[in-house]
Structures are given as C-alpha cells and as structure tokens.
C-alpha positions as CSV (number, residue, x, y, z in Angstrom):
1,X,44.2,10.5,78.2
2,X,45.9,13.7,77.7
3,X,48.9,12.5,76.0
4,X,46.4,10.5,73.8
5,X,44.5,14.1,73.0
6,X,48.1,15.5,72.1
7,X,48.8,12.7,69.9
8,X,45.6,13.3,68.3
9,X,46.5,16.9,68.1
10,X,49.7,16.4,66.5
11,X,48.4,13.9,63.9
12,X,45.9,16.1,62.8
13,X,48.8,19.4,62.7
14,X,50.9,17.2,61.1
15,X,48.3,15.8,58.6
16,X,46.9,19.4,57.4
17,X,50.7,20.5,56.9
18,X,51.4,17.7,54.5
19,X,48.6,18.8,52.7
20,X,49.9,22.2,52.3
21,X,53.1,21.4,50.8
22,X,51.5,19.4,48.3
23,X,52.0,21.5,44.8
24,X,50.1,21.1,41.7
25,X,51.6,23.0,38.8
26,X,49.8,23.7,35.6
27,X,51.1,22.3,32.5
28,X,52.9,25.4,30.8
29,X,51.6,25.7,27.3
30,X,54.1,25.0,24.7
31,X,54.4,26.9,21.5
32,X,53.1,25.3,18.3
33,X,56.0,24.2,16.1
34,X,55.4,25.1,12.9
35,X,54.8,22.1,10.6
36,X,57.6,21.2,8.3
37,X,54.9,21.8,5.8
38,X,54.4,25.2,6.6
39,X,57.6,26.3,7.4
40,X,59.3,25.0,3.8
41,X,56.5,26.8,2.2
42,X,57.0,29.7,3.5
43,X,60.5,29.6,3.1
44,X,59.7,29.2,-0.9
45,X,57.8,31.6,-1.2
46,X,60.0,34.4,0.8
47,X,63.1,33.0,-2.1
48,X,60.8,33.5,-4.5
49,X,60.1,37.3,-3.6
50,X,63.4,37.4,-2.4
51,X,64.7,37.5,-6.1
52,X,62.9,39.8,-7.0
53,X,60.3,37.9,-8.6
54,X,56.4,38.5,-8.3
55,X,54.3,35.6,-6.9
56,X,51.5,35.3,-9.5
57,X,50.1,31.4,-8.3
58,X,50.0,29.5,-5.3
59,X,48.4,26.2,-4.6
60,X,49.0,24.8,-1.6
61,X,47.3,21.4,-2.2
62,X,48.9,20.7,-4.9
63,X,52.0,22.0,-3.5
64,X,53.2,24.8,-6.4
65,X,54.4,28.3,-6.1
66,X,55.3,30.4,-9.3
67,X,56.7,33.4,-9.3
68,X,57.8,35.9,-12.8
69,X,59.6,38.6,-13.3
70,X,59.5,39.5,-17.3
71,X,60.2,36.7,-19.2
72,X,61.8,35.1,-16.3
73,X,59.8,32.3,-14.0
74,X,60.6,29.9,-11.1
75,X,58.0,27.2,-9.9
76,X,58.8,25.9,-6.7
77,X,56.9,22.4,-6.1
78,X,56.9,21.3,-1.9
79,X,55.6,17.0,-1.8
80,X,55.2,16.3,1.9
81,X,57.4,12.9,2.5
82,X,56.4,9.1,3.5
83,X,58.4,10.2,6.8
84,X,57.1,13.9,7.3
85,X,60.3,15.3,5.3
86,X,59.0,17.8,2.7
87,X,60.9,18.0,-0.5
88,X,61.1,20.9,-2.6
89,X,62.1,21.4,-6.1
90,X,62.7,24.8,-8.0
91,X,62.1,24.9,-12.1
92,X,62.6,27.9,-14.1
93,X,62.6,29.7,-17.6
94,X,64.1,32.4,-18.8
95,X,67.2,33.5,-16.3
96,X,69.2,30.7,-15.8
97,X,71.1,32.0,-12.6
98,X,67.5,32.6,-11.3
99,X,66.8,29.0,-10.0
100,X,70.3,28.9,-8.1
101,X,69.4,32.4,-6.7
102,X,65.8,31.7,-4.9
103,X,67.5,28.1,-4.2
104,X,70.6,30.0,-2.1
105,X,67.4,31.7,-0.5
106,X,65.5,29.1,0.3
107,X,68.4,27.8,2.2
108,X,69.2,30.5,3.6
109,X,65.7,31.0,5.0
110,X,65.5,27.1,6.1
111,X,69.2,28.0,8.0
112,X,71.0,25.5,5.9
C-alpha cells in the first residue's frame, strides 16, 4: 500500500511539473509593411518636392501627382499592377532636365 501511495504521489508531482513547463508565447505583433501603393507614392511625391517643385494636385484614385514651379511642371501617374507591382511614369513641361531630376529622386527614395 505505501509504495502504491508514493506512486500516486509521484505521478501527481510529476504530472503538475509538466504542466509548468508548458509555455505559451504571444504572437509578437509585426509591423505593417507599407503597401507598394503607398510607399511609390510617397516616394513621387517627396521627388517631386525634392526638385524643388510645389505640389499643386494630388489624386490618389486616379493615381496623379503634379507638381510646378514657374512655367515648369512634372505629373507623376502611379497604376497599381495585375501582380501588385505599381508603375509609375513622370511627364513634364517646360524644363526638360526636370523629368530626369525628380526621376533620379524617386529612385533614389525607392533605394534603387
């Protein structure tokens, strides 16, 4: 009998300690990536005002930024991709070095 009792003991010891070393973790929260979306626009817009240019429209859903300075203008249309790429084009009037400037910026600002 009392070896039966100590085996009953020890079960139950044995029972409650691999219940404490069971661990639950909470998920860690991830940041948000910014959308690809977002992060070209933004990147547009900052070339834009990088050149010096004033941002006088924005539209984002149709996807158009213009920015002047002058007589000088860039419009920089973003279209959102069948695969989740987003393609941007720059336009402009006036300067021509202007649209190869805020283009350097833009890829500078995407890290290309």
């Amino acid at each position: 009998m009392n070896l039966k009792l100590s085996l009953s003991r020890l079960t139950v010891v044995l029972a409650f300690l691999a219940l404490g070393s069971c661990v639950v973790y909470q998920p860690v929260p991830m940041p948000m990536q910014q959308s690809r979306f977002d992060q070209s626009w933004a990147a547009a817009s900052g070339a834009i005002y990088d050149q010096g240019l004033t941002i006088t429209m924005q539209d984002r859903s149709t996807g158009v930024i213009r920015g002047e300075r002058g007589d000088t203008s860039v419009t920089a249309t973003l279209e959102t991709l069948p695969d989740g790429g987003v393609q941007v084009k720059f336009s402009g009037k006036g300067d021509p070095t202007v649209v190869d400037r805020v283009s350097q910026s833009f890829n500078r600002r995407m890290g290309a």
